[in-house]
One Martini backbone bead per residue (centre of mass of N, CA, C, O) as a GRO file, in nm:
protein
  156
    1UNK     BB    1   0.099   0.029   0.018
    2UNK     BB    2   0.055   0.357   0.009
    3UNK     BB    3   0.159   0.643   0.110
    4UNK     BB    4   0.072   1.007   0.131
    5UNK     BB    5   0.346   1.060   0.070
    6UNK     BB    6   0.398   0.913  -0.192
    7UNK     BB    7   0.219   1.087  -0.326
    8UNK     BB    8   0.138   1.263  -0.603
    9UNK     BB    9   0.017   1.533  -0.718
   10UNK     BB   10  -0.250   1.651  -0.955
   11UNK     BB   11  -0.244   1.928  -1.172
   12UNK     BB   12  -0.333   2.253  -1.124
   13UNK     BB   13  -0.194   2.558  -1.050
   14UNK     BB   14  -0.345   2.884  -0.970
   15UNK     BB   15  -0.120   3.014  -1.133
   16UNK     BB   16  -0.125   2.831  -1.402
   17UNK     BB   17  -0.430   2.953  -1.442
   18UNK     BB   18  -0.422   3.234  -1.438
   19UNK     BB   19  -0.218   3.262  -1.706
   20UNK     BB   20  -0.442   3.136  -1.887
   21UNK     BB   21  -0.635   3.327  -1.891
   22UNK     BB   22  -0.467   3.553  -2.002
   23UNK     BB   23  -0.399   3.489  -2.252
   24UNK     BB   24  -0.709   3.463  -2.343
   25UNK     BB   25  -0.775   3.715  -2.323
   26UNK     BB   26  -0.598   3.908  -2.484
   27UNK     BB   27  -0.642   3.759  -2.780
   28UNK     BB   28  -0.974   3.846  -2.743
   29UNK     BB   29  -0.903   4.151  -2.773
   30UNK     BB   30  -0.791   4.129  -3.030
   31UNK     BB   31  -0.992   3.990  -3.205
   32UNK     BB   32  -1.281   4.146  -3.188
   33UNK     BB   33  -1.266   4.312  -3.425
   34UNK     BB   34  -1.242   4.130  -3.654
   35UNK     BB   35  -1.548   4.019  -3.572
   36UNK     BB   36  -1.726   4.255  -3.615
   37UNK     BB   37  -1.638   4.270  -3.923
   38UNK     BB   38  -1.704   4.030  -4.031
   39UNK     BB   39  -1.998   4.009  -3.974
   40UNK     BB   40  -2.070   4.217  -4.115
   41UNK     BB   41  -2.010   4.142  -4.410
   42UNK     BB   42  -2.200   3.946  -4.400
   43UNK     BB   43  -2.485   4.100  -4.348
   44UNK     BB   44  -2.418   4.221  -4.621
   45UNK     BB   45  -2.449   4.001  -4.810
   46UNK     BB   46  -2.744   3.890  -4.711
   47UNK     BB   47  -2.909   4.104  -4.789
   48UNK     BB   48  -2.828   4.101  -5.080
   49UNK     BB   49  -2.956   3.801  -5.115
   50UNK     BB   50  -3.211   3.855  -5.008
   51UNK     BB   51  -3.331   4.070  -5.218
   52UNK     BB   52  -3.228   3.872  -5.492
   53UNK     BB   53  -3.454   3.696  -5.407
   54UNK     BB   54  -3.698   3.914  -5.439
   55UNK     BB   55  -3.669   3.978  -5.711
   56UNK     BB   56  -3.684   3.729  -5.852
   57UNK     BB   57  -3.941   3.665  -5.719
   58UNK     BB   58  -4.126   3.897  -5.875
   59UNK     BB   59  -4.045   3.805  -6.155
   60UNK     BB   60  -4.162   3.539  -6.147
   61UNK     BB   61  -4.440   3.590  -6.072
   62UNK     BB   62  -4.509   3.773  -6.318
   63UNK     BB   63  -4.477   3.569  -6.546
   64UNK     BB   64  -4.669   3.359  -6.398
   65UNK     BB   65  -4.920   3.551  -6.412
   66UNK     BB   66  -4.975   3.773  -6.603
   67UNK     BB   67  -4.834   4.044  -6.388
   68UNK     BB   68  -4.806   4.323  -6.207
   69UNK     BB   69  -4.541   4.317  -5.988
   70UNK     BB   70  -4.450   4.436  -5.627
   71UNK     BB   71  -4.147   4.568  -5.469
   72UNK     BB   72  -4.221   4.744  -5.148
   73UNK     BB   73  -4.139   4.919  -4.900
   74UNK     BB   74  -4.272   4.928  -4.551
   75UNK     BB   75  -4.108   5.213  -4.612
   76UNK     BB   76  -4.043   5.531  -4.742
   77UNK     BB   77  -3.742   5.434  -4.855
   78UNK     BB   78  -3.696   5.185  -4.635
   79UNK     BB   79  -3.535   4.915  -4.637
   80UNK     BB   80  -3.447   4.847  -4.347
   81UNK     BB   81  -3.756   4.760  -4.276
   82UNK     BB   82  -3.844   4.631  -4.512
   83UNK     BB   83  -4.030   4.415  -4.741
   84UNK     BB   84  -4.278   4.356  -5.001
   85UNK     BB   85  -4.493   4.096  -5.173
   86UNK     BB   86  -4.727   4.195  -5.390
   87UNK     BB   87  -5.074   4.081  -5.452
   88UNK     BB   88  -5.196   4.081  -5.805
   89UNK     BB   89  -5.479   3.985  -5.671
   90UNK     BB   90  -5.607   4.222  -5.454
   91UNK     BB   91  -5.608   4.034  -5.147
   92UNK     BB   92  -5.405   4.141  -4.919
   93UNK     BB   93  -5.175   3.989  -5.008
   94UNK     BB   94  -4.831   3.859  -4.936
   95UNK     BB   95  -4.605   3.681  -5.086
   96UNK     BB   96  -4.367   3.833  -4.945
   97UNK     BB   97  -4.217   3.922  -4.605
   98UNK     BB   98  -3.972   4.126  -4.486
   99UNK     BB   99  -3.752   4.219  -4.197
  100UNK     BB  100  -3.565   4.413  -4.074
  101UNK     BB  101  -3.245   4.561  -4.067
  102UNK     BB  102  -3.017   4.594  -3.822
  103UNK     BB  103  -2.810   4.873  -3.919
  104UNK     BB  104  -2.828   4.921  -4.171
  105UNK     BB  105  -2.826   5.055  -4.526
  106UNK     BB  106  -3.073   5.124  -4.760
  107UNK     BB  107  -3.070   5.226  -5.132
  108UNK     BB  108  -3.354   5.267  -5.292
  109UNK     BB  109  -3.625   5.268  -5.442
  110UNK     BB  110  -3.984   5.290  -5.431
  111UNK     BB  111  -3.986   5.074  -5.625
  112UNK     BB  112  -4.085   4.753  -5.800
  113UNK     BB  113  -4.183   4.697  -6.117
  114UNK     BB  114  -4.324   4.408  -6.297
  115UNK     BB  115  -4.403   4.285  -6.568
  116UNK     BB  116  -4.508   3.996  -6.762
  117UNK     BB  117  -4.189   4.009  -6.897
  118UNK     BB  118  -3.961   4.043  -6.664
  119UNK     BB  119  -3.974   4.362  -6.671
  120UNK     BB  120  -3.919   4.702  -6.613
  121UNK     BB  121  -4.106   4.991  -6.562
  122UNK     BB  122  -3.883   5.167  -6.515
  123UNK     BB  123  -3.685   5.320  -6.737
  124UNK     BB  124  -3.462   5.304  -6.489
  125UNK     BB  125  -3.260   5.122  -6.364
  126UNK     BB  126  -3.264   4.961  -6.036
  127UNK     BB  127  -3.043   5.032  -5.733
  128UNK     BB  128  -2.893   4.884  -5.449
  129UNK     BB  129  -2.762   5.024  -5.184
  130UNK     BB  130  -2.518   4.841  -4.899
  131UNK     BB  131  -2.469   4.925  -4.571
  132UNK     BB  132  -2.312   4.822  -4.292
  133UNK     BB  133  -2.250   4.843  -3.970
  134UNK     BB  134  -1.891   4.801  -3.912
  135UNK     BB  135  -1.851   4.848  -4.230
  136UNK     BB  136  -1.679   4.969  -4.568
  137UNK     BB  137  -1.817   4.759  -4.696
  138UNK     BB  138  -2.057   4.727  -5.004
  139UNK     BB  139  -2.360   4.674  -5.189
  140UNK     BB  140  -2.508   4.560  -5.507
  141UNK     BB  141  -2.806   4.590  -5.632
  142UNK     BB  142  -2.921   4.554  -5.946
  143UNK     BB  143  -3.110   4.572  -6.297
  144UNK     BB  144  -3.132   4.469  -6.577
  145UNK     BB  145  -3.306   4.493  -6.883
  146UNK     BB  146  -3.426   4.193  -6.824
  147UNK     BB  147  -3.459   4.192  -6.492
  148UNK     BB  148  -3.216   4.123  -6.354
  149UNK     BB  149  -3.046   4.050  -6.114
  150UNK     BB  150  -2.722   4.204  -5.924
  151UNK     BB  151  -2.398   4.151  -5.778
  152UNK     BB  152  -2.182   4.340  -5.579
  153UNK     BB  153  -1.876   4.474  -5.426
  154UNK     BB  154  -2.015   4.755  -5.441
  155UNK     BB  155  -2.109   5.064  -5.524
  156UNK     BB  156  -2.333   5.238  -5.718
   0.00000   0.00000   0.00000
């Protein structure tokens, strides 16, 4: 049997645990900034794929319907406030309907009206610039001549 004096203690001592959260602290203070810019980022390429998505569902929906569809900000001109599509079919019910985006600043038309033929009501093609809080990279969602929606990673 071994005896209580022959034990080795087996662990780490409190300085060695101190030293170790302070090294993991210092890291994450490094870190930080880069994760809040990378973050911001993200959810602007987000917001620009999620637009991307509801004029192409717009552009879809008329060519589908032979009917006049229609994109337009929740708020006048606030594209960061949500937008939705409406039912041309005027039952007062909306096609999709997306949620305010915090952060954000989006800069685009008063609305986009797509016509039977997939293409824009519009005679100046329609372009949302888009830019997020802590970050200074834009992103721009364009409208081409057929009515394509278009992403880029500038300013429009």
């Amino acid at each position: 049997m071994v005896s209580a004096a022959g034990r080795r203690a087996r662990g780490f001592t409190t300085p060695e645990l101190l030293t170790v959260v302070a090294i993991v602290a210092i890291l994450a203070s490094v870190a930080a900034p880069a994760f809040s810019s990378m973050i911001a980022a993200t959810r602007s390429r987000s917001v620009s794929s999620e637009l991307y998505a509801a004029l192409a569902r717009a552009r879809s929906e008329a060519i589908k319907r032979n009917a006049e569809v229609t994109l337009a900000p929740v708020a006048a001109r606030q594209w960061q406030h949500g937008w939705s599509i409406a039912d041309p079919a005027g039952t007062g019910r909306k096609l999709d309907d997306h949620p305010a985006v915090p952060g954000a600043t989006v800069a685009g038309p008063a609305s986009v009206v797509y016509l039977p033929n997939g293409r824009v009501k519009d005679a100046s093609l329609p372009a949302f610039d888009i830019a997020m809080s802590g970050n200074d990279t834009r992103r721009c969602v364009k409208i081409d001549l057929s009515g394509r929606p278009n992403q880029s990673t500038s300013a429009c």
